[in-house]
C-alpha positions in Angstrom: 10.3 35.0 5.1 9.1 31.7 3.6 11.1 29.0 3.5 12.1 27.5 0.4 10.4 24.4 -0.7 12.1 21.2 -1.7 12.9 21.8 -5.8 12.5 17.4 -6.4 10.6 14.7 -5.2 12.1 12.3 -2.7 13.2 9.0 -4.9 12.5 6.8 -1.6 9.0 8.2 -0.7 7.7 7.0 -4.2 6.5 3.4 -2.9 5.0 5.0 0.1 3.3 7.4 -2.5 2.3 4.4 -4.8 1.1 1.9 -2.1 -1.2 4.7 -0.9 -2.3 5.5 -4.6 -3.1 1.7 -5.1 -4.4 0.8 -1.8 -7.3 3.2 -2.0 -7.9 2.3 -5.7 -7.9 -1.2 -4.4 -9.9 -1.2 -1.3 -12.7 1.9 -3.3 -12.7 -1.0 -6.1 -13.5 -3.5 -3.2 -16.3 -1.5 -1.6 -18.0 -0.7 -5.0 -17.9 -5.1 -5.9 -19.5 -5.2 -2.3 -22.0 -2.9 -2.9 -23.1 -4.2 -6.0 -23.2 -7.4 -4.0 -25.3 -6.6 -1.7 -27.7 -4.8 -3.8 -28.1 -8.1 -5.9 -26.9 -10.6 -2.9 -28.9 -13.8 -5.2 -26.2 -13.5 -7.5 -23.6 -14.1 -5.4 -24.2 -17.5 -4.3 -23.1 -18.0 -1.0 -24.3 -20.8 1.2 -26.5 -20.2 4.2 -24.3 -20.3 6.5 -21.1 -19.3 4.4 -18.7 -22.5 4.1 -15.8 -22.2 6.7 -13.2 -23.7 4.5 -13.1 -22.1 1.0 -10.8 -22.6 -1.8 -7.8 -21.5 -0.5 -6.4 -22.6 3.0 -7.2 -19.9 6.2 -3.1 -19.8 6.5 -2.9 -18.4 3.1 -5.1 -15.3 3.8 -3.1 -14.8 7.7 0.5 -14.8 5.4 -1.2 -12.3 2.6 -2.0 -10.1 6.1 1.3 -10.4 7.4 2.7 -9.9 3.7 0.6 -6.5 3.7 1.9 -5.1 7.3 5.3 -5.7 6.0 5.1 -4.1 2.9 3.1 -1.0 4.7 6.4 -1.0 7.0 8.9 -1.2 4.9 6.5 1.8 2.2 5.0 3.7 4.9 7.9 5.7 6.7 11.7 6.3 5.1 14.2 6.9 7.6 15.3 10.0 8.3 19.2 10.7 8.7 19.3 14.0 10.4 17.5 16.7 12.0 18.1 18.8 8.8 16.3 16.4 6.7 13.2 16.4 9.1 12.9 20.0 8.8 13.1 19.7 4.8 10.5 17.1 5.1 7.8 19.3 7.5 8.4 22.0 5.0 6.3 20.2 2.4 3.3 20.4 4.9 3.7 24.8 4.0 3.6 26.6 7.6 3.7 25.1 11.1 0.2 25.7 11.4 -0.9 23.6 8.9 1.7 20.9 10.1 -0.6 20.8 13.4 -3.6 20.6 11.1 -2.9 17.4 9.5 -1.7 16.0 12.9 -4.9 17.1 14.2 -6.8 15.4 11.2 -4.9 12.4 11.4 -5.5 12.0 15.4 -9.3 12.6 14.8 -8.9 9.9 11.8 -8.1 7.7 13.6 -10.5 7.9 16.4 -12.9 8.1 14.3 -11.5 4.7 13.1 -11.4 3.0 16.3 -15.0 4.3 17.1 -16.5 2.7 13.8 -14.5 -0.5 15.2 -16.2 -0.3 18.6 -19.4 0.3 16.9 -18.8 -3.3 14.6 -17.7 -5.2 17.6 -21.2 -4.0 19.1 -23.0 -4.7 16.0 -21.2 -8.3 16.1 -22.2 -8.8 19.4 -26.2 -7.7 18.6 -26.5 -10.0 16.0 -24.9 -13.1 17.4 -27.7 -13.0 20.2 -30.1 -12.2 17.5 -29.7 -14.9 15.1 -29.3 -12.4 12.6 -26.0 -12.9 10.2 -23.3 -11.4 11.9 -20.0 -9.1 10.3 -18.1 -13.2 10.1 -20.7 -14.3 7.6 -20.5 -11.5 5.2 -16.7 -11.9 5.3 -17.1 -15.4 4.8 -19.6 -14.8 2.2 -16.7 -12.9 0.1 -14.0 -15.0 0.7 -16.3 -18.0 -1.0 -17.4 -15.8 -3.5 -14.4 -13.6 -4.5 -11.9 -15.6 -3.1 -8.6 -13.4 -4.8 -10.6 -10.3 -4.5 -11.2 -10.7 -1.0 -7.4 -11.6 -0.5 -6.2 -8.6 -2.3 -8.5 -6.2 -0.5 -7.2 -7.6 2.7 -3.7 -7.3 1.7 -3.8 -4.0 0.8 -6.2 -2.8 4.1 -3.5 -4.2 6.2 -0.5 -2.5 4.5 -2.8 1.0 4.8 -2.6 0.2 8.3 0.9 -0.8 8.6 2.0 1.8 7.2 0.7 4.2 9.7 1.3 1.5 13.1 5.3 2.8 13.0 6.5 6.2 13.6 9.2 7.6 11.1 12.9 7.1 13.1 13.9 10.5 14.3 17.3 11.6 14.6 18.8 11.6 17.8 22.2 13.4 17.7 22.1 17.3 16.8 23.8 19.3 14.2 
C-alpha cells in the first residue's frame, strides 16, 4: 500500500524553493551575457590585462559571497522537528527507490562538480606557464565590464552552493 502524499506545500520550504528558482534564472541569465561576450569579446572593452581594482572595492564582492552562503544556509535546509516529519518529507521523493536515486544523482553531481573544478585548476595552471589569459582575467574581465552583473551572479552561485554545504538537522530523540 502506498503511502499517502503530503495534501499542502510546506510554508517554510518556499524560500528554499524560490532561491533555487531564481538562482538558476540568475546564473543561466549570466552564462547566456557571457556567451554573447565572448562571441563578440570587442564589444566588451576590457583592458589587456583586465584592471585589478574596478569600480567597486574587492571587499564588497567577498561580503556579497558571504551574503550568498548565508542566505543559501538559512533557504537551503528547514529543520526538521521529529522523525515523523522526516518520513513526511522522504515521501515526496514517491518510493524508497527513487529516494536512493536522487541521492545517487546528487553524489555523482557533485563529483562531477569537483572534477570540472580540478579540470579549471589545471587549465589555470596551463595557461599561467603559457602566457595565454588565464580563468583570473576573464573574471576580471566581467567584473570591469559588468560590474553588478558579475556581483549578482556570484551571489547567487555561492548561495546554490550554500545551500547544499549543510545537512538538514535530523531528529535525535524517537517517537
Amino acid at each position: 500500500m502506498a503511502s499517502p502524499r503530503p495534501s499542502r506545500i510546506n510554508v517554510r520550504d518556499l524560500p528554499s524553493a524560490a532561491l533555487l528558482v531564481t538562482g538558476a534564472i540568475v546564473l543561466a541569465l549570466a552564462a547566456g551575457s557571457v556567451w554573447l561576450a565572448a562571441v563578440q569579446p570587442a564589444d566588451v572593452g576590457c583592458h589587456n590585462a583586465p584592471l585589478r581594482v574596478i569600480r567597486v572595492p574587492q571587499y564588497v564582492g567577498i561580503a556579497v559571497c558571504i551574503a550568498g552562503f548565508i542566505v543559501g544556509r538559512l533557504t537551503g535546509r528547514t529543520a526538521i522537528s521529529s522523525r515523523t516529519a522526516l518520513k513526511e518529507r522522504l515521501v515526496l521523493f514517491g518510493t524508497p527507490g527513487r529516494h536512493v536515486s536522487l541521492a545517487i544523482l546528487t553524489q555523482l553531481s557533485l563529483t562531477l562538480a569537483l572534477l570540472f573544478i580540478a579540470c579549471l585548476v589545471t587549465f589555470e595552471t596551463v595557461t599561467l606557464a603559457q602566457g595565454v589569459w588565464p580563468i583570473t582575467y576573464y573574471m576580471r574581465c566581467a567584473a570591469e565590464a559588468g560590474t553588478w552583473q558579475t556581483l549578482t551572479a556570484a551571489f547567487f552561485f555561492c548561495a546554490l552552493v550554500g545551500r547544499w554545504l549543510w545537512l538538514p538537522r535530523v531528529p535525535t530523540g524517537t517517537e
